[in-house]
Phi, psi and omega in degrees: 000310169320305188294309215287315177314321191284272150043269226270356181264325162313291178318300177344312211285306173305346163283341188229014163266334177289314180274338140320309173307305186311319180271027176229000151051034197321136171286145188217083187212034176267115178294128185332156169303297183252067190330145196225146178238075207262043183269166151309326191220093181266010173270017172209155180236122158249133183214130190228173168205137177217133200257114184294337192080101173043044167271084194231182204189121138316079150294023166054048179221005175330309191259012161300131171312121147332167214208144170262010195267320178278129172224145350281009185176128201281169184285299171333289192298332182285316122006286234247325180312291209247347191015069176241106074225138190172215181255002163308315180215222197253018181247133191290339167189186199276352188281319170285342176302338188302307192281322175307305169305340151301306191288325190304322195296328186287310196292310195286315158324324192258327172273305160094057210266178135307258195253114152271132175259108202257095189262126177111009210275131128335290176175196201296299187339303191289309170311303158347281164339262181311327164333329202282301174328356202212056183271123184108353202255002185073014177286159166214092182339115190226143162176165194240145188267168207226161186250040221255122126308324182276323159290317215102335228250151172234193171218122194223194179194118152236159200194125193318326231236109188284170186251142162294013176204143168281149201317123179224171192214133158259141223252017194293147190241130190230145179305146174207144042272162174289167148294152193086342190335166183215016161286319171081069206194116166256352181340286204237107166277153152161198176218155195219162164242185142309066150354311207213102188177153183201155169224137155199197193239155183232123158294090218229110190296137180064024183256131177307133169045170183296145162247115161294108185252129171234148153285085179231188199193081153334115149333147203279161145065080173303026202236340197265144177284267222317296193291348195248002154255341143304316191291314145351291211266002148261357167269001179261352168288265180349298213305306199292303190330301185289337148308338154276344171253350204258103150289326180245044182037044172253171167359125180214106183235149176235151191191150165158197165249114193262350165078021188229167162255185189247117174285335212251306183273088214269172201255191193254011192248336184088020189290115210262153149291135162238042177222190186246348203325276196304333188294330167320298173302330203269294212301301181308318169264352169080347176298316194247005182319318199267098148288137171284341184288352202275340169309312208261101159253077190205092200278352171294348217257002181253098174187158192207033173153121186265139185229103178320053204296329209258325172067041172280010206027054209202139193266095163272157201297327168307310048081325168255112185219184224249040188247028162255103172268152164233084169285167176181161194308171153299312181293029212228304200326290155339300214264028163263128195290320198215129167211136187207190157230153187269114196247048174316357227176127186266150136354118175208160159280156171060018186273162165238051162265184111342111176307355186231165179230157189294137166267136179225158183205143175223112212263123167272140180261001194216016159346278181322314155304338191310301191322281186331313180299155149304170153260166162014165114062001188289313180347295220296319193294318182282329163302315156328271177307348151293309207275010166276341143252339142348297178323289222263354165304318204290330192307292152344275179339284196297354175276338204253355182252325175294322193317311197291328179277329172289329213250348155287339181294310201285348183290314180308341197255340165294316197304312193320295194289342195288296184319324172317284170313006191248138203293152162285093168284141189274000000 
């Protein structure tokens, strides 16, 4: 009775350290003490942002009390907000949220980025979550909660090359319409901030100075006047951030899904902006200058996302545009090697990929070396060939040394014996 009772106060106990832990939903956007660089190839930076689509998970904790440890708001309230997996988005219960966190887990295995910028995220939990899918791959989860009420929705990361500051957010708010608008509109005042966005920095061996990386996620729908003068007046929040913190001219890429089009880099739908946003980000600071899609010339192959407008199940070409972006500094430019969207996977009704596909870009880090490195296998080839004559140089020496070492032994050991025989003169 003793033993079943100790039992049975075990599980207890394990059981509610197990659901404490869970229920406190920890941020996880402290940067290591000691930042680790666990890629493989450290003469290249692969850096991607992929808007995953709902990736959230029911850990069965919908009705728990806030925590005063979550901010600005706990998985109960985020729950109840989007009530995802549910009838909120499109997977229905955790057995399809599952198979969504696989496949998404399959694309990020296969583009196989250095740092992904991951949009649409739940939370350290859910990343983490997927994190498990991709054992081997050398990731490490990071993310900062966000202030999106309605969704819910976060922006995260995972990444090989851990950052040297911690994940941080500005909480700033800027008036709209801005000066300049390109909405064309007085319609619709007010101020808007950035919800859904983090910034911080990476120390990335053989790259000149720090690199500054920001994450977000823009306001929905680019067609709408009311969103195209917030979505302005949140690229002019990014705009001031990155001027106040980047002090020392360093690296600078912002990604993420801005929920625009590109006037200059036109999309594979042929889609004009009625807004100025990217031209605002690139032009005004000047930081940011570089899409990286302007690389990929082959404007069919630019689009990031399909949006079912018609609601045919069906990808008509109009349909694919281009409103996942990679900007980056001008000094960046030179060294980008590749640059693309990953289109592994077609547009579907009932899928469980993502409506959007990864922009990816890959950066040499080690420009400077190049003159200098060897190529390939030359070390190996030259060494071979010293040592084919070396070898038999070395041989020759040693045969020509025992002979010279024999034939002095034996002469020392005649003269010894001639002295011998000879009388001791007095």
């Amino acid at each position: 009775m003793n033993g079943q009772f100790l039992s049975a106060v075990l599980i207890v106990i394990v059981l509610s350290a197990h659901v404490s832990e869970n229920m406190a939903a920890p941020q996880c956007a402290t940067a290591p003490a000691n930042p680790q660089d666990r890629r493989k190839d450290k003469t290249k930076l692969v850096v991607a942002s992929y808007n995953a689509e709902w990736l959230f998970y029911d850990f069965g904790l919908e009705n728990s009390t806030q925590t005063a440890s979550e901010q600005p708001q706990d998985r109960n309230s985020v729950k109840r907000a989007s009530n995802c997996p549910g009838t909120g988005c499109p997977w229905s219960s955790n057995a399809e949220a599952e198979k969504h966190i696989s496949q998404i887990a399959s694309i990020i295995a296969t583009v196989n980025a250095d740092i992904i910028n991951i949009v649409e995220v739940q939370d350290c939990d859910v990343l983490t979550k997927l994190n498990g899918y991709l054992s081997g791959s050398n990731y490490k989860p990071y993310l900062l909660k966000g202030t999106d009420t309605a969704t819910g929705q976060n922006v995260g990361l995972l990444t090989r090359v851990d950052p040297i500051s911690d994940l941080q957010r500005t909480a700033n708010r800027v008036a709209y319409p801005v000066s300049g608008s390109k909405c064309g509109t007085d319609k619709y005042t007010g101020d808007y901030a950035v919800s859904k966005h983090y910034y911080t920095k990476f120390r990335v061996s053989g790259m000149k100075g720090d690199l500054l990386l920001v994450g977000l996620h823009f306001l929905a729908f680019p067609d709408r006047l009311d969103r195209c003068v917030q979505r302005e007046a949140q690229s002019m929040v990014i705009q001031g951030l990155i001027k106040t913190i980047n002090t020392n001219n360093e690296n600078v890429i912002v990604t993420g899904d801005i929920n625009d089009f590109d006037d200059k880099v036109v999309d594979a739908a042929g889609s004009v902006p009625i807004s100025g946003v990217l031209g605002m980000l690139k032009a005004s600071t000047k930081l940011i200058s570089v899409n990286v899609a302007a690389d990929i010339s082959d404007q069919s192959e630019r689009y990031s996302c399909w949006y079912d407008e018609n609601s045919n199940c069906k990808v008509d070409p109009h349909e694919l545009t281009m409103i996942d972006h990679l900007l980056m500094s001008p000094g960046l430019e030179n060294s980008i090697t590749d640059a693309y969207f990953y289109h592994g996977y077609h547009g579907a009704c009932n899928s469980y990929y993502s409506d959007h596909w990864p922009v990816v870009v890959k950066i040499n880090t080690h420009l400077d070396e190049e003159e200098d490195a060897p190529i390939e296998g030359e070390n190996e080839g030259m060494l071979t060939n010293v040592g084919m004559v070396v070898g038999p140089i070395a041989g020759v020496l040693l045969v020509a040394a025992v002979v010279v070492f024999g034939i002095v032994f034996f002469r020392r050991r005649k003269a010894r014996q001639t002295q011998e025989r000879e009388p001791l003169v007095r």
